[in-house]
Structures are given as structure tokens and as C-alpha cells.
C-alpha positions in Angstrom: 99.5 88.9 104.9 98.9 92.0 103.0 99.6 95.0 104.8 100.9 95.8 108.4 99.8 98.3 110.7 101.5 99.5 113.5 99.8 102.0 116.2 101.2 103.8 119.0 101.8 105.3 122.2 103.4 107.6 123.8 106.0 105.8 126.7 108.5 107.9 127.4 108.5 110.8 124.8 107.2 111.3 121.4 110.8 111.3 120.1 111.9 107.7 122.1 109.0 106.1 120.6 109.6 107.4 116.8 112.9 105.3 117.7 111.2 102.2 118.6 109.2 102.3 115.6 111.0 102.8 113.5 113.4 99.7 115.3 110.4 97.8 114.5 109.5 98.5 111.0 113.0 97.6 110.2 113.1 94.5 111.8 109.6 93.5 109.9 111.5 94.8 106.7 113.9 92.0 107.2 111.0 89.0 106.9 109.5 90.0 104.2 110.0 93.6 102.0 107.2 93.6 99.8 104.3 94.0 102.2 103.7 97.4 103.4 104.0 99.1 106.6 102.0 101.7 107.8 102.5 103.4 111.2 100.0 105.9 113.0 102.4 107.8 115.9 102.8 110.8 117.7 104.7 113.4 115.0 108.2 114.5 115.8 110.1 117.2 114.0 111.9 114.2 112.4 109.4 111.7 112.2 108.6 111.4 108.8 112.2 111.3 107.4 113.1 108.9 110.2 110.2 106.3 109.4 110.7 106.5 105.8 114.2 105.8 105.8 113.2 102.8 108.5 110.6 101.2 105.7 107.1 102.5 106.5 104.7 103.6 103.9 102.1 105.4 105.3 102.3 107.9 107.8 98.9 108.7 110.3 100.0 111.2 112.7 98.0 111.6 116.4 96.9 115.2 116.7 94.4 116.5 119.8 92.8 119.3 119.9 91.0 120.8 123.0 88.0 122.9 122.4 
């Protein structure tokens, strides 16, 4: 494996599932800390911080617009 990707949702609030994910990267960080982890989720005002400190790499932020 090479690199992981991890995509998201929205559950219960933008900020409860920056939590998971960033639950999740960790736990992948465990298995194996050289492949990297990117993540594409709903920003938060603490998103970025949070999933870097967790282990992700990349960052891909969900933003819609309505024309």
C-alpha cells in the first residue's frame, strides 16, 4: 500500500466527525507510519491543527456553493 485516503461525511456535526477522523488516522498511524494519510472532510475552525497533530498529510476540504 502506498497511500491512504480517507473521505467523509457529515453524521452528526462537522466538528464530531473531525474527531472520528482524526480517531482513525491515529489508529492507521499505529500499523504502519510511513504511508501517508490523506483525508478530504468538512473544515472546522480546528480542523487542520487537529488532523495534523492526528497524522494526516493532506488536507481536501468539502466546500458548496449555491448559485
Amino acid at each position: 500500500m502506498k497511500v491512504i485516503a480517507i473521505t467523509s461525511g457529515v453524521a452528526k456535526s462537522p466538528e464530531d466527525e473531525i474527531e472520528r477522523v482524526a480517531e482513525v488516522v491515529k489508529a492507521l498511524k499505529r500499523y504502519n507510519v510511513n504511508v501517508p494519510i490523506g483525508v478530504a472532510v468538512y473544515p472546522t475552525r480546528n480542523s487542520t491543527k487537529l488532523l495534523k497533530e492526528a497524522g494526516a498529510v493532506e488536507h481536501k476540504y468539502n466546500v458548496e456553493t449555491m448559485d
